[in-house]
BAFI-3210 file (N, C-alpha, C; in Angstrom, 3 decimals, decimal comma, padded with zeros to 6 digits):
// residues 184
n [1|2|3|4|5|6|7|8|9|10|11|12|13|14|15|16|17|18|19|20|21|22|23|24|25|26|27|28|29|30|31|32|33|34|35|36|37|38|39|40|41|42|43|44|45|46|47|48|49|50|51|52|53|54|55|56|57|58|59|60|61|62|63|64|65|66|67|68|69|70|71|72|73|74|75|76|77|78|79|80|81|82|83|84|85|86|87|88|89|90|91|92|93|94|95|96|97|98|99|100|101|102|103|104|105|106|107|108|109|110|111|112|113|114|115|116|117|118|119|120|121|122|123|124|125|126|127|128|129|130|131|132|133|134|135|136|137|138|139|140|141|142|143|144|145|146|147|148|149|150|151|152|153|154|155|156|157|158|159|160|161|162|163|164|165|166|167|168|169|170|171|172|173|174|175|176|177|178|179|180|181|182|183|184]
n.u [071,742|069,103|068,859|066,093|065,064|066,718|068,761|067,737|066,692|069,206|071,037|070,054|071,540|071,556|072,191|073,722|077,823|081,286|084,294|085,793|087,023|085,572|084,865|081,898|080,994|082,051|080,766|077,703|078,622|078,829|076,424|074,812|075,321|074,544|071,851|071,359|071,113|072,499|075,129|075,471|078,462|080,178|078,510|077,040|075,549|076,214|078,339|078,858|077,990|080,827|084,112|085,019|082,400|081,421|079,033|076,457|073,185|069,994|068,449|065,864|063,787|061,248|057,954|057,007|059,419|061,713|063,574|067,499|070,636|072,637|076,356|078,037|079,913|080,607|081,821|082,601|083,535|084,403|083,607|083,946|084,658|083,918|081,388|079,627|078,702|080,568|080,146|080,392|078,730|079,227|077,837|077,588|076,348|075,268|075,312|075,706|076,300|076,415|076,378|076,761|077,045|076,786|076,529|075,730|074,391|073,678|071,326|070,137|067,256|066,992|067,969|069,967|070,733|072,303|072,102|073,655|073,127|074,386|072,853|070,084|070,653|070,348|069,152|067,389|067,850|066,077|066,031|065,479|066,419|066,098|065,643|067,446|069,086|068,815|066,562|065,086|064,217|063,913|064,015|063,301|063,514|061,887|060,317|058,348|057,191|057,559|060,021|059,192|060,998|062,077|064,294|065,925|068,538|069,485|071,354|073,970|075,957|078,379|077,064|075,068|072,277|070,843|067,782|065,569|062,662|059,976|057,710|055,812|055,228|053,532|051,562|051,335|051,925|053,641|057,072|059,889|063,124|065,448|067,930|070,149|072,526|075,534|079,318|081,784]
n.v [163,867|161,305|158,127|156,166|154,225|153,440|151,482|149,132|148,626|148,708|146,878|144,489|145,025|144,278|143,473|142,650|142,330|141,944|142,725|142,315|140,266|139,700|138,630|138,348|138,977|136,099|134,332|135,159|134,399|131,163|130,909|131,241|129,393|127,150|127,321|127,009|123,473|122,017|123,842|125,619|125,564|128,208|129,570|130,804|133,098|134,605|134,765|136,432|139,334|139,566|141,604|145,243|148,225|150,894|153,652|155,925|157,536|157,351|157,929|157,080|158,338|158,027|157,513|160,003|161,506|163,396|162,545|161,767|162,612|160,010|158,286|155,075|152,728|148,988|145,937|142,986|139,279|135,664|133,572|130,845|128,638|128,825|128,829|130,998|134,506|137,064|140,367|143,837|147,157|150,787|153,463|157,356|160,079|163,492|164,568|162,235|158,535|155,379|151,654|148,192|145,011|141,590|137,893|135,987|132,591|129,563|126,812|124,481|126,255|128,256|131,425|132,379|134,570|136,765|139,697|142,350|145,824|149,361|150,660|149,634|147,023|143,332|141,792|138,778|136,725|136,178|135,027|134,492|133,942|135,636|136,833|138,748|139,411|139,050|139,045|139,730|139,287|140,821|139,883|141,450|141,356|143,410|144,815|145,389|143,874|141,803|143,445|144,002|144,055|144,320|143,692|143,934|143,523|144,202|142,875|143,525|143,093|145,041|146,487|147,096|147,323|148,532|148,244|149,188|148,295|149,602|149,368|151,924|152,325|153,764|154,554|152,443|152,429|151,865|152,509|153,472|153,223|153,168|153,483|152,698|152,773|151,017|150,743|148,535]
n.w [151,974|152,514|151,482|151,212|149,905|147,622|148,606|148,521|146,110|144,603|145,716|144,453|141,742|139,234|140,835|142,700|144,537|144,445|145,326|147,200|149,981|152,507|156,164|156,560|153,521|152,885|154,855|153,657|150,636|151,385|152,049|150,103|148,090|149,730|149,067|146,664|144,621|143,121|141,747|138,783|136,589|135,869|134,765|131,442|130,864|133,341|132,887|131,106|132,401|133,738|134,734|134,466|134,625|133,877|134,044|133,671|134,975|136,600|139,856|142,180|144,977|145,731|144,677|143,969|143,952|142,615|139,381|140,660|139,300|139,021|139,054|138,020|139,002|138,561|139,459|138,670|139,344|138,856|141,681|144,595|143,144|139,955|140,648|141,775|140,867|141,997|143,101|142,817|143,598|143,389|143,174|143,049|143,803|143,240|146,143|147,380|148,416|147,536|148,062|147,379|147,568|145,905|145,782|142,920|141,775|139,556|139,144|138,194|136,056|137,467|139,127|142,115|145,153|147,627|148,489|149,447|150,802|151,429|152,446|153,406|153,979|153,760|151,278|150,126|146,856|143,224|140,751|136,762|133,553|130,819|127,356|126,548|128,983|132,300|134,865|138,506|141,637|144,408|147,432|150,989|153,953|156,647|159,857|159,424|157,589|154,593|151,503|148,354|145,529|142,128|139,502|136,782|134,073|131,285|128,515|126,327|123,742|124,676|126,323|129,259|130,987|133,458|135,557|137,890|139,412|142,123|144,443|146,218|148,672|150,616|148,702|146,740|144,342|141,834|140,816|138,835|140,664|140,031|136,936|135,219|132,921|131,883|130,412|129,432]
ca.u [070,475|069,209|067,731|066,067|064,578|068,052|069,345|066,849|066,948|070,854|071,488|070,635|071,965|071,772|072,222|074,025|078,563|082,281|085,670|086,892|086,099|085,522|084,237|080,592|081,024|082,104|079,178|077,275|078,712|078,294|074,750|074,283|076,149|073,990|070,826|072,050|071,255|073,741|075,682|076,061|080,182|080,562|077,213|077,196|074,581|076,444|079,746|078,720|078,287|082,507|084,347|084,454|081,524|081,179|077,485|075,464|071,746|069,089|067,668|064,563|063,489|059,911|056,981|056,579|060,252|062,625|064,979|068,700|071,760|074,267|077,401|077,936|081,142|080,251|083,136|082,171|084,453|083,888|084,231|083,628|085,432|083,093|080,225|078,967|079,145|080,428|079,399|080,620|078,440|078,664|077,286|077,551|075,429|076,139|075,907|075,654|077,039|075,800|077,086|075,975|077,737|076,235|076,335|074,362|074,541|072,109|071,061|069,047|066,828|066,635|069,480|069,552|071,866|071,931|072,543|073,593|073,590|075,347|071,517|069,060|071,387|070,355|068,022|067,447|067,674|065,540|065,627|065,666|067,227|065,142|065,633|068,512|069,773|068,102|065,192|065,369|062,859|064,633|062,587|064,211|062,263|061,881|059,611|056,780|056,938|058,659|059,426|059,414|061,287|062,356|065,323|066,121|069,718|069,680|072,813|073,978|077,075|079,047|076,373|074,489|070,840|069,829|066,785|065,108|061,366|059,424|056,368|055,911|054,816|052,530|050,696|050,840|052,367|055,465|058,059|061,806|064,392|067,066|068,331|071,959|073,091|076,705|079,267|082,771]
ca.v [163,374|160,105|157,548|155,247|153,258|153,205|150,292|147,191|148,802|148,850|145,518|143,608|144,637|144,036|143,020|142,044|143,206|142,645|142,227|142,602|139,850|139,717|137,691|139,108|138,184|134,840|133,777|135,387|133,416|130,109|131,144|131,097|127,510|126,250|127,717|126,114|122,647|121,612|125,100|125,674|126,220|129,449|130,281|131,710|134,512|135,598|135,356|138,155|140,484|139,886|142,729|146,532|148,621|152,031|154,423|157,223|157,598|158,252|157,385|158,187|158,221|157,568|157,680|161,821|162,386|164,211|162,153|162,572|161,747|159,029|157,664|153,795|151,686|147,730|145,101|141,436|138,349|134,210|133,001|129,530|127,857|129,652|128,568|132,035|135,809|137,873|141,975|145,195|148,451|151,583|154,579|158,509|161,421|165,133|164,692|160,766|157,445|153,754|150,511|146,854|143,697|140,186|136,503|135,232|131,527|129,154|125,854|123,926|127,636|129,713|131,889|132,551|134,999|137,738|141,849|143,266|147,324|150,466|151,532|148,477|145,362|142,128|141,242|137,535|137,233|134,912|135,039|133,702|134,571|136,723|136,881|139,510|139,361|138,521|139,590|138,807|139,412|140,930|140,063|142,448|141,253|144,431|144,298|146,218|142,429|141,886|144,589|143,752|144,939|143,470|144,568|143,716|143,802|143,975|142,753|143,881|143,143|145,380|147,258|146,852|148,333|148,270|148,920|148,400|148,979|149,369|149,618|152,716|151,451|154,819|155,055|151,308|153,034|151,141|153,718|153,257|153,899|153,032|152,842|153,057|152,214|151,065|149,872|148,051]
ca.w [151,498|152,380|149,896|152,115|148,801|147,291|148,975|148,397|144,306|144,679|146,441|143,184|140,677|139,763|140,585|142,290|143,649|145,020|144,816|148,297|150,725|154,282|156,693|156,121|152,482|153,029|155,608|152,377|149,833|151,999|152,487|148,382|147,832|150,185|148,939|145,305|144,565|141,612|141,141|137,433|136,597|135,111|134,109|130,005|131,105|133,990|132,498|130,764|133,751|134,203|134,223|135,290|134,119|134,276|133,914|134,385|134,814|137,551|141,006|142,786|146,612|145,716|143,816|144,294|144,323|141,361|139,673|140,874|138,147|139,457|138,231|138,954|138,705|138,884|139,239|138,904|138,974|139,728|142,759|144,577|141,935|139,180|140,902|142,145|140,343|143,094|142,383|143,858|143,020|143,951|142,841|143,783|143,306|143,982|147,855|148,615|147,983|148,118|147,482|147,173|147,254|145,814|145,127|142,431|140,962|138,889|139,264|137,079|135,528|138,405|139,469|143,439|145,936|148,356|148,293|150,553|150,283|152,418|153,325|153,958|154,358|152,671|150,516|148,668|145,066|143,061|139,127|135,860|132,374|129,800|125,935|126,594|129,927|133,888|135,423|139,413|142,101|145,344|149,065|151,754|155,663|157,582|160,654|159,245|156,495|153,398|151,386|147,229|144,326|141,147|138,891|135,219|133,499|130,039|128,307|124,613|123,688|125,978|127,305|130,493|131,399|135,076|136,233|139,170|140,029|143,407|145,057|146,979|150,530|150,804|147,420|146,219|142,771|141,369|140,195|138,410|141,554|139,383|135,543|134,971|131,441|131,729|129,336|129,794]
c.u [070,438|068,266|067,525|064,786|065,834|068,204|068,974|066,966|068,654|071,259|071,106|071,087|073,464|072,170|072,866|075,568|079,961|083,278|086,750|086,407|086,303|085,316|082,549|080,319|081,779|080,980|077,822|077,546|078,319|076,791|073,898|074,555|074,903|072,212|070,558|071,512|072,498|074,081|076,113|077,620|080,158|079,418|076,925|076,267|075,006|077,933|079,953|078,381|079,954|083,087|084,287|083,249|081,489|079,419|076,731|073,783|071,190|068,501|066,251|064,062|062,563|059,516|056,889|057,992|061,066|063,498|066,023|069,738|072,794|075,236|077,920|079,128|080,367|081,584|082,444|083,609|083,508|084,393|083,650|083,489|084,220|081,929|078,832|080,121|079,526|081,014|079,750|079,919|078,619|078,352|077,354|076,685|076,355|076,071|076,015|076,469|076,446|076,399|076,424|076,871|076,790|077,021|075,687|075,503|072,954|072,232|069,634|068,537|066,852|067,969|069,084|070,585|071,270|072,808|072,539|074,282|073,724|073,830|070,503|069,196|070,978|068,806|068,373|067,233|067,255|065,699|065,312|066,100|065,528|065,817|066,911|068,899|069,036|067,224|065,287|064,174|063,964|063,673|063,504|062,487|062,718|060,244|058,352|056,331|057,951|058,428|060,367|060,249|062,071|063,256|066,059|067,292|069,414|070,800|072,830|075,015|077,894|078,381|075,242|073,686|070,619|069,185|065,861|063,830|060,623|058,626|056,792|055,015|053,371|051,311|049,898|051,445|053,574|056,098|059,678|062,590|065,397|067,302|069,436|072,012|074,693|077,614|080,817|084,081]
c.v [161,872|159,283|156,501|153,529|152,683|151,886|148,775|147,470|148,302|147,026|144,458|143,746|144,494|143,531|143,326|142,963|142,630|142,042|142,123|141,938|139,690|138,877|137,752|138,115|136,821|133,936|134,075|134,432|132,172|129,719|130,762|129,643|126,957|125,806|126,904|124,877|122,070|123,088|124,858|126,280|126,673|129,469|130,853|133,014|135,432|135,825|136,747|139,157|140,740|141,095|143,986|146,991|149,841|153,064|155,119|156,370|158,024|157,276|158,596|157,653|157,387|157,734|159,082|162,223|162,417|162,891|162,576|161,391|161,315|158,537|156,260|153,267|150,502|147,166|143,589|140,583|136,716|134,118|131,593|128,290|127,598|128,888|130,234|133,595|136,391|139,501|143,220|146,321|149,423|152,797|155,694|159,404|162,424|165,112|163,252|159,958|156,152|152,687|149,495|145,472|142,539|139,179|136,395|133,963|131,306|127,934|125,387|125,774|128,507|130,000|132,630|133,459|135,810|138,712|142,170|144,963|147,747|151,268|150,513|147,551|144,551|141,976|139,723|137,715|136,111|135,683|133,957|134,310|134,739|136,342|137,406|139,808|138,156|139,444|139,037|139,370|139,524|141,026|140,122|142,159|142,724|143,845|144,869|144,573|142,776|142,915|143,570|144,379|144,044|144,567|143,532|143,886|143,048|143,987|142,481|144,362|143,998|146,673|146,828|147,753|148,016|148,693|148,237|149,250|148,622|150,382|150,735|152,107|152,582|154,433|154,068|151,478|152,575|152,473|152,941|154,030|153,766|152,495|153,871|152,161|152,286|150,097|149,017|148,700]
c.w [151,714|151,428|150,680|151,149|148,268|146,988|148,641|147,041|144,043|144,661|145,493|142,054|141,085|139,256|140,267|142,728|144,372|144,870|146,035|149,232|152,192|154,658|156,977|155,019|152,104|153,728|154,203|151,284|150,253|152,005|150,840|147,944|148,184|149,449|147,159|145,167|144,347|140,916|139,781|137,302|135,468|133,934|132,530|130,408|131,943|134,213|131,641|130,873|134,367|133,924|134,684|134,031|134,737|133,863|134,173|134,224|135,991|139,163|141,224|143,884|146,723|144,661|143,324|144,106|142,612|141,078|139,519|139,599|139,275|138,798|139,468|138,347|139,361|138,494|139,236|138,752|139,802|141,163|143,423|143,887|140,537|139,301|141,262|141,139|141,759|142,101|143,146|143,298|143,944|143,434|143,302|142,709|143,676|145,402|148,381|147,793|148,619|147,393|147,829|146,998|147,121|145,040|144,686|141,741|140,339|139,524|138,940|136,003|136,375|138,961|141,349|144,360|147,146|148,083|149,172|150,650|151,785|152,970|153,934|153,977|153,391|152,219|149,308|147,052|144,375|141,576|137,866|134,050|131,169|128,455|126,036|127,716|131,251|134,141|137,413|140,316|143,540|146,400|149,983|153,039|156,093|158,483|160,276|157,383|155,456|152,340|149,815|146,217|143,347|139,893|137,486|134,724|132,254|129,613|126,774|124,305|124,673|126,970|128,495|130,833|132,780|135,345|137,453|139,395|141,415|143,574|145,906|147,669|150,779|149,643|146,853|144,707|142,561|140,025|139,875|139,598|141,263|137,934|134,771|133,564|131,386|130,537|129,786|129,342]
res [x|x|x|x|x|x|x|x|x|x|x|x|x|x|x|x|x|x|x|x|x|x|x|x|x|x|x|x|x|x|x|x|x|x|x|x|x|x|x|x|x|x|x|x|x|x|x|x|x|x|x|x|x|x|x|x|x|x|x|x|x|x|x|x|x|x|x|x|x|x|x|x|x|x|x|x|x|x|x|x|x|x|x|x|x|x|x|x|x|x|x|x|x|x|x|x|x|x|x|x|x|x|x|x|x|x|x|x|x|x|x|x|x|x|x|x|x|x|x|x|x|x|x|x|x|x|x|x|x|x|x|x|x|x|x|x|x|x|x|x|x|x|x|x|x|x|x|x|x|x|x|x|x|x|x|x|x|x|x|x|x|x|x|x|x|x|x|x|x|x|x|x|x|x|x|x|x|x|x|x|x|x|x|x]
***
């Protein structure tokens, strides 16, 4: 089964993932520094995304489609001398599997990175901190223009809400493609 929404929902939480780095995720990280002004060191909001995280809950294709139950492991740790979160997710269903790696930092209020997921590559990450967690705003270019979606992590004491909503491209109807409730 493919989930060809998945990936741009995925790729922030977000938000937002990894622990294993390459030379991919190094040109990535670089790419976030730069994008930075005055990187905040070791963030209080997104020190408390550190950590493994484990979680069930649901995806969905589209607007029209069923939702399917997933189970998500997230890993976070600092990196760029606790200038940037770096984020590993990945998630499985009963027949698939997707994953997501990101950078996020802050500087000054707004928090900034890139996602890059195992179905629709990178997407930028623009946010800013909420009452109880982040809120971020993910813009993914494809050649048909930029494609939107915006994804929320609520954070309460050691639990973690993700959700991620998007526009269906057909309908115009914004639907939940993702809300995993994990805890540590």
């Amino acid at each position: 089964m493919r989930f060809s929404n998945i990936p741009a929902a995925i790729s922030i939480v977000a938000i937002l993932l990894a622990c294993i780095s390459s030379p991919v995720d190094a040109a990535s990280e670089e790419s976030v520094l730069r994008q930075l002004k005055n990187p905040v060191v070791s963030d209080a909001t997104l020190g408390k995304l550190m950590g493994k995280w484990t979680g069930i809950g649901a995806v969905r294709q589209s607007v029209s489609s069923d939702e399917e139950p997933v189970k998500c492991r997230l890993k976070s740790s600092w990196t760029s001398n606790n200038k940037l979160l770096r984020m590993f997710l990945t998630c499985r269903g009963i027949d698939y599997t997707f994953s997501a790696t990101s950078f996020i930092g802050r500087s000054g209020e707004t928090y900034r990175g890139i996602i890059k997921s195992s179905f629709k590559g990178q997407a930028n990450v623009t946010g800013k901190r909420t009452q109880n967690g982040l809120t971020f705003t993910l813009l993914r270019s494809t050649m048909l223009g930029p494609v939107k979606s915006n994804l929320s992590l609520i954070i309460q004491n050691k639990k973690l809400i993700n959700t991620l909503q998007r526009t269906d491209p057909d309908t115009g109807k914004e639907y939940t493609a993702l809300e995993v409730t994990m805890k540590k």
